[in-house]
PDB file of N, CA, C and O in Angstrom:
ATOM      1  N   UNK A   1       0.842  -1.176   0.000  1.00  0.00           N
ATOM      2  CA  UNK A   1       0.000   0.000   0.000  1.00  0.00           C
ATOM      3  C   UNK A   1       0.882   1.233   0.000  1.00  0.00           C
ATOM      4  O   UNK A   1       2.047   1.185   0.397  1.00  0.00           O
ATOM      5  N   UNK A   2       0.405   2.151  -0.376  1.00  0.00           N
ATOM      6  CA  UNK A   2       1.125   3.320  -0.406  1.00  0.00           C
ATOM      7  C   UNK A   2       0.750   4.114   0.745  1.00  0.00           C
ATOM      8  O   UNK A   2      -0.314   4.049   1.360  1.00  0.00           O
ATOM      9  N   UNK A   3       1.686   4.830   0.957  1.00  0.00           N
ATOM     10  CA  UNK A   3       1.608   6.053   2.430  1.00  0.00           C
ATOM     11  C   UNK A   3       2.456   7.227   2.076  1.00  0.00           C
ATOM     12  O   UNK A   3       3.022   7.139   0.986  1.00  0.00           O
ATOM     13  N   UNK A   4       2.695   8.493   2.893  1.00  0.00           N
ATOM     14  CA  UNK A   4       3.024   9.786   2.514  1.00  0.00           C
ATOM     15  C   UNK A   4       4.164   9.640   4.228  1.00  0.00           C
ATOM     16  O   UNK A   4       3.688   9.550   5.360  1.00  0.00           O
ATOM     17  N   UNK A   5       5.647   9.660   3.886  1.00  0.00           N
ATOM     18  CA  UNK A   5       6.274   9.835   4.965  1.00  0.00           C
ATOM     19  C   UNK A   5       7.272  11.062   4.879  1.00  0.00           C
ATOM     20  O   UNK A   5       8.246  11.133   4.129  1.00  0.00           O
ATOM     21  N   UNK A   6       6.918  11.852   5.632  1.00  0.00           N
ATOM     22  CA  UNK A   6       7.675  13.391   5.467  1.00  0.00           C
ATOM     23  C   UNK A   6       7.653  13.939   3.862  1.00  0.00           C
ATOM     24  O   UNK A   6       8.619  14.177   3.137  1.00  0.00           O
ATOM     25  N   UNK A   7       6.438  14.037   3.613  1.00  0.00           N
ATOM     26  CA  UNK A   7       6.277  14.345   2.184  1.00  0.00           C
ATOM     27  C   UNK A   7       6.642  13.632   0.856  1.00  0.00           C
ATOM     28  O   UNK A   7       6.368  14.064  -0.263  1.00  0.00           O
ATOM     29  N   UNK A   8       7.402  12.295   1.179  1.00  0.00           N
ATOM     30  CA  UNK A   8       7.822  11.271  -0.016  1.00  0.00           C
ATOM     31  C   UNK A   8       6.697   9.934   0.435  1.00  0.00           C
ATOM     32  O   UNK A   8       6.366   9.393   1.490  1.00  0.00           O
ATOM     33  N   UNK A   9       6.335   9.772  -1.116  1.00  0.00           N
ATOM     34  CA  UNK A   9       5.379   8.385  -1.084  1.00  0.00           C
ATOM     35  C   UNK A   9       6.677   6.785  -0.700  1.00  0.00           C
ATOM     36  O   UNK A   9       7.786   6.301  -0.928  1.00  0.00           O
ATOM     37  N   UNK A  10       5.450   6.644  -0.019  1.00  0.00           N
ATOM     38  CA  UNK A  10       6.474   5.289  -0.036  1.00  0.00           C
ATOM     39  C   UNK A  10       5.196   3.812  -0.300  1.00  0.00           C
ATOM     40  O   UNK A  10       3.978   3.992  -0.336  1.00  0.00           O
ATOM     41  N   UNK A  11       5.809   2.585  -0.436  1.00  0.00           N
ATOM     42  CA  UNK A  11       5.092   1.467  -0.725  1.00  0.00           C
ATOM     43  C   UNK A  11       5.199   0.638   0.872  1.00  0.00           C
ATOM     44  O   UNK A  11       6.385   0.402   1.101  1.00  0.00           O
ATOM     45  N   UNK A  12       4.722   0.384   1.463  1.00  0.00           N
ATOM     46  CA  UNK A  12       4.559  -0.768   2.487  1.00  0.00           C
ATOM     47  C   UNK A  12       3.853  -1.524   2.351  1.00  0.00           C
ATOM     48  O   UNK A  12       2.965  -1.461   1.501  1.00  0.00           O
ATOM     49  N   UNK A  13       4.034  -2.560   3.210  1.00  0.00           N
ATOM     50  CA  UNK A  13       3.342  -3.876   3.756  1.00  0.00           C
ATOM     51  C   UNK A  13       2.100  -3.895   4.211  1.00  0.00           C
ATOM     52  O   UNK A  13       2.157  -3.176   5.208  1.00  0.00           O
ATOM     53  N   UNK A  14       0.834  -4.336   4.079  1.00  0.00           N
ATOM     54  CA  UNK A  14      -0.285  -4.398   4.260  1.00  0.00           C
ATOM     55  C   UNK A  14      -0.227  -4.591   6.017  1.00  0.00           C
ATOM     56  O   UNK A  14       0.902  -4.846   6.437  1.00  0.00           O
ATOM     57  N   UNK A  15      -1.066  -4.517   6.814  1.00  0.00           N
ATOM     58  CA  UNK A  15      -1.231  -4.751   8.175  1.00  0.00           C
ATOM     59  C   UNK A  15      -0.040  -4.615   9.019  1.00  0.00           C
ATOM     60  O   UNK A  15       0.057  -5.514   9.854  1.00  0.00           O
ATOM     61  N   UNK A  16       0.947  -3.686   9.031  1.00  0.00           N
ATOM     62  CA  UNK A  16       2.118  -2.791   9.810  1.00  0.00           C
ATOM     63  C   UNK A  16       1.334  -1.702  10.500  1.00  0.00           C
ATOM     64  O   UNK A  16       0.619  -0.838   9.994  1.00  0.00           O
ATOM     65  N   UNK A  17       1.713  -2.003  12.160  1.00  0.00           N
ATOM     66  CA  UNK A  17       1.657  -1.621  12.796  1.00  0.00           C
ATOM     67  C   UNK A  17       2.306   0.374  12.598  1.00  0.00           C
ATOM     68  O   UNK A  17       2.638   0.687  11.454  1.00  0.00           O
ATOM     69  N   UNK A  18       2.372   1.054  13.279  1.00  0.00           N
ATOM     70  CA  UNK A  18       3.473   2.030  13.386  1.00  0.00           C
ATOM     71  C   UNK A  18       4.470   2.047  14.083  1.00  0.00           C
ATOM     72  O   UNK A  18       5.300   2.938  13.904  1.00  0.00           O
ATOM     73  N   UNK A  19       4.662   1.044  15.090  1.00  0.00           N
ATOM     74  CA  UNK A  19       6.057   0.784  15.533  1.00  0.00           C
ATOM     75  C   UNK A  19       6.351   0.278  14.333  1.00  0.00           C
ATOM     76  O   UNK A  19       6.911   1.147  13.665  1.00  0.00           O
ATOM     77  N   UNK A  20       6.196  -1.051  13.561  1.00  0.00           N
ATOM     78  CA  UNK A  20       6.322  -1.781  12.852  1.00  0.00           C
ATOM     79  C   UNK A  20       7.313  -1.082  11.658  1.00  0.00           C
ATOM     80  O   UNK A  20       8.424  -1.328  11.187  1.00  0.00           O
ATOM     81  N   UNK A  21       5.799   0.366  11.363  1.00  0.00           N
ATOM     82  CA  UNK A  21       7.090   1.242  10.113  1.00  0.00           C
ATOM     83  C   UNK A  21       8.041   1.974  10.473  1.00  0.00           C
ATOM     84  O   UNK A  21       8.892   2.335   9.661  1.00  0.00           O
ATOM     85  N   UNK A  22       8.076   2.363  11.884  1.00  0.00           N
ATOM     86  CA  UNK A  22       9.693   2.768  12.330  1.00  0.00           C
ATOM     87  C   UNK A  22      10.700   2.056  12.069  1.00  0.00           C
ATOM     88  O   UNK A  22      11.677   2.590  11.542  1.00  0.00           O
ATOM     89  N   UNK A  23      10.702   0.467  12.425  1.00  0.00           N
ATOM     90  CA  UNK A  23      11.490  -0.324  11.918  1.00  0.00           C
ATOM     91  C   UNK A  23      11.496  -0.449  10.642  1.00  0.00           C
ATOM     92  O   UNK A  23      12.598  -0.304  10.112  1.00  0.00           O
ATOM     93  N   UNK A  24      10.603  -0.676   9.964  1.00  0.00           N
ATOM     94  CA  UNK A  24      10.569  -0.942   8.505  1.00  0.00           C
ATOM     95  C   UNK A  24      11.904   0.392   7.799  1.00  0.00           C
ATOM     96  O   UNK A  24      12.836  -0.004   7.099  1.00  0.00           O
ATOM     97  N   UNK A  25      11.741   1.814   8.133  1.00  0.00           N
ATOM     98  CA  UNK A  25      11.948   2.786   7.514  1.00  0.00           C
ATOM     99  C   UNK A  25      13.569   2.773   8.739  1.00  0.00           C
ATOM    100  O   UNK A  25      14.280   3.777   8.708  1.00  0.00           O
ATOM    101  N   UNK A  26      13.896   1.791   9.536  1.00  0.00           N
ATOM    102  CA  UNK A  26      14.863   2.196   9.671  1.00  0.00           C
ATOM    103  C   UNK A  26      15.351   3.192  10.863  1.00  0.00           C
ATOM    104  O   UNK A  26      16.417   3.791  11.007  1.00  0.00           O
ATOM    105  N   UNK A  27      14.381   3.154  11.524  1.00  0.00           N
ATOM    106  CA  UNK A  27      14.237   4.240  12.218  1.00  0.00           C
ATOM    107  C   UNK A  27      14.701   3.556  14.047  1.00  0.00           C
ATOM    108  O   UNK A  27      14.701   2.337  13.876  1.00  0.00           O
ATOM    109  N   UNK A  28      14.980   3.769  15.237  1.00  0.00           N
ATOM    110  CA  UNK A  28      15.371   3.323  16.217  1.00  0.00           C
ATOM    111  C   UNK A  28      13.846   4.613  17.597  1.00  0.00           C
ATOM    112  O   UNK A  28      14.065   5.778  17.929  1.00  0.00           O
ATOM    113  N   UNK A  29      13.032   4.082  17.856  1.00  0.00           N
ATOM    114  CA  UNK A  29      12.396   4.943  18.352  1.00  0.00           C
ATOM    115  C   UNK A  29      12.562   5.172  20.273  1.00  0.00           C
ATOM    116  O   UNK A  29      11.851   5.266  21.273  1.00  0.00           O
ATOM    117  N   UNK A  30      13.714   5.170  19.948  1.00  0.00           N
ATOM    118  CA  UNK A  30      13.986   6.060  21.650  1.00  0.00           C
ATOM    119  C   UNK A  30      13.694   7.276  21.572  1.00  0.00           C
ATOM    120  O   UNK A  30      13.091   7.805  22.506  1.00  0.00           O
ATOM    121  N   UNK A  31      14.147   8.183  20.152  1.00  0.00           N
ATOM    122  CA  UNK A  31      13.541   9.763  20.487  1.00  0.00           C
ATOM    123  C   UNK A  31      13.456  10.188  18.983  1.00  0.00           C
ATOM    124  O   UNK A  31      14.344  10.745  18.337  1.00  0.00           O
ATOM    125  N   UNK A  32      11.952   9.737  18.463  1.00  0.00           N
ATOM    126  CA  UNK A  32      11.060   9.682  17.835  1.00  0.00           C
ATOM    127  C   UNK A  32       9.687  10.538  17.750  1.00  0.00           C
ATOM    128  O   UNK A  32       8.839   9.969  18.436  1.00  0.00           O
ATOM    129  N   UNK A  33       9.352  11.312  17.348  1.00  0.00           N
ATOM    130  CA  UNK A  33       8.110  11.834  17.826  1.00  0.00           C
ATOM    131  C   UNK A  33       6.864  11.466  15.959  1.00  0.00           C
ATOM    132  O   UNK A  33       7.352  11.810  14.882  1.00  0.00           O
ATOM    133  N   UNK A  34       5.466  10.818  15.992  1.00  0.00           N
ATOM    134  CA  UNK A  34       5.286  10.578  15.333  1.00  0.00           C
ATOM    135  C   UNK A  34       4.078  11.147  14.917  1.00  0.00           C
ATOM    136  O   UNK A  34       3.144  10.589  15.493  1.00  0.00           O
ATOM    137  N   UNK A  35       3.625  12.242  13.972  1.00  0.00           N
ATOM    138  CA  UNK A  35       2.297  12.446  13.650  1.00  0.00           C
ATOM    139  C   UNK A  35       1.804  11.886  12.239  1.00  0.00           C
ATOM    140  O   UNK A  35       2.350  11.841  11.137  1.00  0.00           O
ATOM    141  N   UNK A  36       0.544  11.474  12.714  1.00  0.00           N
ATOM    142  CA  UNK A  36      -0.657  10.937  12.357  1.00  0.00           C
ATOM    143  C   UNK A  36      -1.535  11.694  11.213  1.00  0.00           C
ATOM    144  O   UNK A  36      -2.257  12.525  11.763  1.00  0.00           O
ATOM    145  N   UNK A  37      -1.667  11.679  10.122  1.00  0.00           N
ATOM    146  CA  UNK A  37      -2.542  12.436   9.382  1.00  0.00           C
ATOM    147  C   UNK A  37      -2.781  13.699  10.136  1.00  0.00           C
ATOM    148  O   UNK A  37      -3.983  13.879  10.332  1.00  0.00           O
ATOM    149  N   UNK A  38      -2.008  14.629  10.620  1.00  0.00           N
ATOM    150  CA  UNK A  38      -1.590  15.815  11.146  1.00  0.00           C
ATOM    151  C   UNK A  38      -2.011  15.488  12.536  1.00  0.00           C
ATOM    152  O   UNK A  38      -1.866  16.486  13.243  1.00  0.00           O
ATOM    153  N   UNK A  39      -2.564  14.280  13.315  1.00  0.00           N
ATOM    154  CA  UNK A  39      -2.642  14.347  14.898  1.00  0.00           C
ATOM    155  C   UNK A  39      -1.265  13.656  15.367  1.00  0.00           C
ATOM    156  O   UNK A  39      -0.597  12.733  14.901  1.00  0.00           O
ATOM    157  N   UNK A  40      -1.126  14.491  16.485  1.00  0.00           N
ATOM    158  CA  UNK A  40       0.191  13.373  17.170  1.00  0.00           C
ATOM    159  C   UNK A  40      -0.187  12.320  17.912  1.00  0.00           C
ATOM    160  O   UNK A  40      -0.968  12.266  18.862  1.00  0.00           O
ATOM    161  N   UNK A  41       0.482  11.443  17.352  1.00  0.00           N
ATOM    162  CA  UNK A  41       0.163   9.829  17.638  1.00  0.00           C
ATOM    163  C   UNK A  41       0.782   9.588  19.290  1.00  0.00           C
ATOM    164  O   UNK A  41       1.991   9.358  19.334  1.00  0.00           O
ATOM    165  N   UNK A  42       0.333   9.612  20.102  1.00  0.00           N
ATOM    166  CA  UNK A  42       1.181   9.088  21.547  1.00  0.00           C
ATOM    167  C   UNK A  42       2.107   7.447  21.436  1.00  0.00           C
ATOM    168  O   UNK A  42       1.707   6.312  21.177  1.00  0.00           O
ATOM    169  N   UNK A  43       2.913   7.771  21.630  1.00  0.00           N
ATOM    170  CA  UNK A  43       3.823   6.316  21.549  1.00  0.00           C
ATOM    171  C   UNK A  43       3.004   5.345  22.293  1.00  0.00           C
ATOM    172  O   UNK A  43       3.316   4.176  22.068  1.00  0.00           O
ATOM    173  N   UNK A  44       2.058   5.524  23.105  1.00  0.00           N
ATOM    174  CA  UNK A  44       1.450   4.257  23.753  1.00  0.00           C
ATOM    175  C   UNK A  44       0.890   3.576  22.758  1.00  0.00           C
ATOM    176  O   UNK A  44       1.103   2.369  22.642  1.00  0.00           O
ATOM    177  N   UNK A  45       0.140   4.219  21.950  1.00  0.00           N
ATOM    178  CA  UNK A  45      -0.689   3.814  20.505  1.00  0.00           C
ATOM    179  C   UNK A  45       0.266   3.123  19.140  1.00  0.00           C
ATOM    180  O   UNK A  45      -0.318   2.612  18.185  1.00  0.00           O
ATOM    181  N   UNK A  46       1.190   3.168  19.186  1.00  0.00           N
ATOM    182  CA  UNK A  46       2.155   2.717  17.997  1.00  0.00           C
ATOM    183  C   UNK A  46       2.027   1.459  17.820  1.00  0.00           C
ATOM    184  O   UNK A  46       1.818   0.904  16.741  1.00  0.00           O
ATOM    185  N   UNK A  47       2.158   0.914  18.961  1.00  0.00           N
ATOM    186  CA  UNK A  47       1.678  -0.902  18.793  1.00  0.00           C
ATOM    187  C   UNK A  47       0.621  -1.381  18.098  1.00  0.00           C
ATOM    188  O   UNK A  47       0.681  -2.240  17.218  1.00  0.00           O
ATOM    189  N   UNK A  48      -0.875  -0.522  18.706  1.00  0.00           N
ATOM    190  CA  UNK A  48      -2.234  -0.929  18.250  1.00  0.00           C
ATOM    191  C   UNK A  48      -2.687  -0.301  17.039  1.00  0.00           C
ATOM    192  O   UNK A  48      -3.672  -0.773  16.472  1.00  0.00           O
ATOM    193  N   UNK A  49      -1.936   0.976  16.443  1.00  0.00           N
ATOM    194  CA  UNK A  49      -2.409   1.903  15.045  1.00  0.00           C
ATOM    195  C   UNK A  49      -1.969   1.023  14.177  1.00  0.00           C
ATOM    196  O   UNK A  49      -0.885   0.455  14.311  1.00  0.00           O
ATOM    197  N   UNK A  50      -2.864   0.802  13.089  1.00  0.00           N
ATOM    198  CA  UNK A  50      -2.386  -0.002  11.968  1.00  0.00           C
ATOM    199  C   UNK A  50      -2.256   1.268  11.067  1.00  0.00           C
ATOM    200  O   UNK A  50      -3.009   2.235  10.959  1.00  0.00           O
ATOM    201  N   UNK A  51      -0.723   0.884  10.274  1.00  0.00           N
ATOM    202  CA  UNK A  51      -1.313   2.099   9.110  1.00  0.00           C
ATOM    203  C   UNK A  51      -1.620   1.601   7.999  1.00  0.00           C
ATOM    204  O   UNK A  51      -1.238   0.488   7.636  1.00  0.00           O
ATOM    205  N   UNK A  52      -2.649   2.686   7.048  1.00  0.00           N
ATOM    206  CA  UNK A  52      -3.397   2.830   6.283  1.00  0.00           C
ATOM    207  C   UNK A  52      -3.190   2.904   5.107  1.00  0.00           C
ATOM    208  O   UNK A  52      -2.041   2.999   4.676  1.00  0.00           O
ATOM    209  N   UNK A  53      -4.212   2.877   4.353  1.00  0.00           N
ATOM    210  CA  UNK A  53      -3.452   2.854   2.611  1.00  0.00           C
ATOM    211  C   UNK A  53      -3.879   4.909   2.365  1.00  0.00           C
ATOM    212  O   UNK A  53      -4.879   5.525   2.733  1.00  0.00           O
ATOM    213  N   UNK A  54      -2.741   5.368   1.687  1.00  0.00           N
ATOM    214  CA  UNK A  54      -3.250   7.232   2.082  1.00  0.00           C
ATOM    215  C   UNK A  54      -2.602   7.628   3.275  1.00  0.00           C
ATOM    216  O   UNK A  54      -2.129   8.764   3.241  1.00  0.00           O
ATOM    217  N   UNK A  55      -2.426   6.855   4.535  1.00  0.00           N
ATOM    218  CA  UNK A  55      -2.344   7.245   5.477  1.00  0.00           C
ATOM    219  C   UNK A  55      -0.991   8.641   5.545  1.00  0.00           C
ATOM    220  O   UNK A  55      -0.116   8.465   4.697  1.00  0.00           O
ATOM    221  N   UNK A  56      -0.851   9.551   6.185  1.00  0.00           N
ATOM    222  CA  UNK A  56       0.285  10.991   5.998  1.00  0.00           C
ATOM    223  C   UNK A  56       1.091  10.650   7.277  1.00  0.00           C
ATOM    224  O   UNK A  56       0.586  10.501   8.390  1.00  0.00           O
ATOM    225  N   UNK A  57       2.390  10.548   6.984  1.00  0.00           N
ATOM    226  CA  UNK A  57       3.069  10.482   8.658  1.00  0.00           C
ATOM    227  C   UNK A  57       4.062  11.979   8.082  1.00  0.00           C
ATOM    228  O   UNK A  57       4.313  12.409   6.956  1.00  0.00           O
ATOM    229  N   UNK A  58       4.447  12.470   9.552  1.00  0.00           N
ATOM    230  CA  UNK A  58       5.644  13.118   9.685  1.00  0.00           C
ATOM    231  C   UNK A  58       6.238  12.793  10.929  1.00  0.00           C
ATOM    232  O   UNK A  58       5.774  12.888  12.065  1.00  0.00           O
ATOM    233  N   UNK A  59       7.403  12.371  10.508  1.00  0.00           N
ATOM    234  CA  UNK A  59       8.008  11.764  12.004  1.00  0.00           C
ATOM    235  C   UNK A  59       9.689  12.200  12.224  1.00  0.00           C
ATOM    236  O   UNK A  59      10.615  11.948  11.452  1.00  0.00           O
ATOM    237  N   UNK A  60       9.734  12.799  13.296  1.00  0.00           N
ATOM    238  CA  UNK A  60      10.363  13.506  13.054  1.00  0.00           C
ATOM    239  C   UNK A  60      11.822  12.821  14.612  1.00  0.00           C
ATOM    240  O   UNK A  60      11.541  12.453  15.753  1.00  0.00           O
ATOM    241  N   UNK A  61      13.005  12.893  14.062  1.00  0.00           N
ATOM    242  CA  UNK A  61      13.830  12.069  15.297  1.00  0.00           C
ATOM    243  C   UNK A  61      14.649  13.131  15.839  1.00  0.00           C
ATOM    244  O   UNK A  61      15.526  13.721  15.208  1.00  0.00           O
ATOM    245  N   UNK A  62      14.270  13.377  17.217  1.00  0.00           N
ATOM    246  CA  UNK A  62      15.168  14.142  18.087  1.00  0.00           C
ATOM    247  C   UNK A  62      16.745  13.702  18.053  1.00  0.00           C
ATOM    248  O   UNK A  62      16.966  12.491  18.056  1.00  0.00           O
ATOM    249  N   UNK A  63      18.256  14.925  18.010  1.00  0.00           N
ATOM    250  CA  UNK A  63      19.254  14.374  18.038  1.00  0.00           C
ATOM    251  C   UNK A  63      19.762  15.624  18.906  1.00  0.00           C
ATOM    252  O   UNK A  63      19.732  16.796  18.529  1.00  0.00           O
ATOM    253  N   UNK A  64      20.250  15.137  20.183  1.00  0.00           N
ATOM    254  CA  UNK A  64      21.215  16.001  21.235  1.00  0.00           C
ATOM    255  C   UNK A  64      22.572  16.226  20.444  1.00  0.00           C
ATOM    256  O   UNK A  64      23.111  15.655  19.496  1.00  0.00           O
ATOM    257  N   UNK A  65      22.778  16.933  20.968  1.00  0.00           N
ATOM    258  CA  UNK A  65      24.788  17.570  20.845  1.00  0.00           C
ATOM    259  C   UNK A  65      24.612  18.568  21.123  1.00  0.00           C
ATOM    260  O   UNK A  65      23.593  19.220  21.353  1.00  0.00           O
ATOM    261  N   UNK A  66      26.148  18.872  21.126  1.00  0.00           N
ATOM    262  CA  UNK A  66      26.465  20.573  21.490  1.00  0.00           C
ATOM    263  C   UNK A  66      27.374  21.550  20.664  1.00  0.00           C
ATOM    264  O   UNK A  66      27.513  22.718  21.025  1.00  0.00           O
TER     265      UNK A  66
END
């Protein structure tokens, strides 16, 4: 199915979770923040959100330094 991640289409796997496409895309979600067709998704929910065919993410990964 297709989805919209930070403005580039991408193709995924039918029935992926959103933890699921963090991994998929590579991603490590200790400091992660993830919105939802413009709502912010609470990390408690990542397990149980399936994503969608259309579905819009922007997810965006916090990085410390100085």
């Amino acid at each position: 199915m297709t989805i919209t991640v930070n403005g580039e289409r991408h193709e995924v796997p039918d029935g992926m979770s959103v933890a699921a496409l963090l991994s998929h895309l590579g991603l490590t979600v200790g400091r992660v923040a993830v919105e939802r067709n413009r709502d912010v998704l609470p990390r408690t929910q990542w397990g149980a959100t399936l994503v969608e065919a259309n579905d819009s993410y922007e997810i965006v990964q916090l990085v410390g330094g100085g």
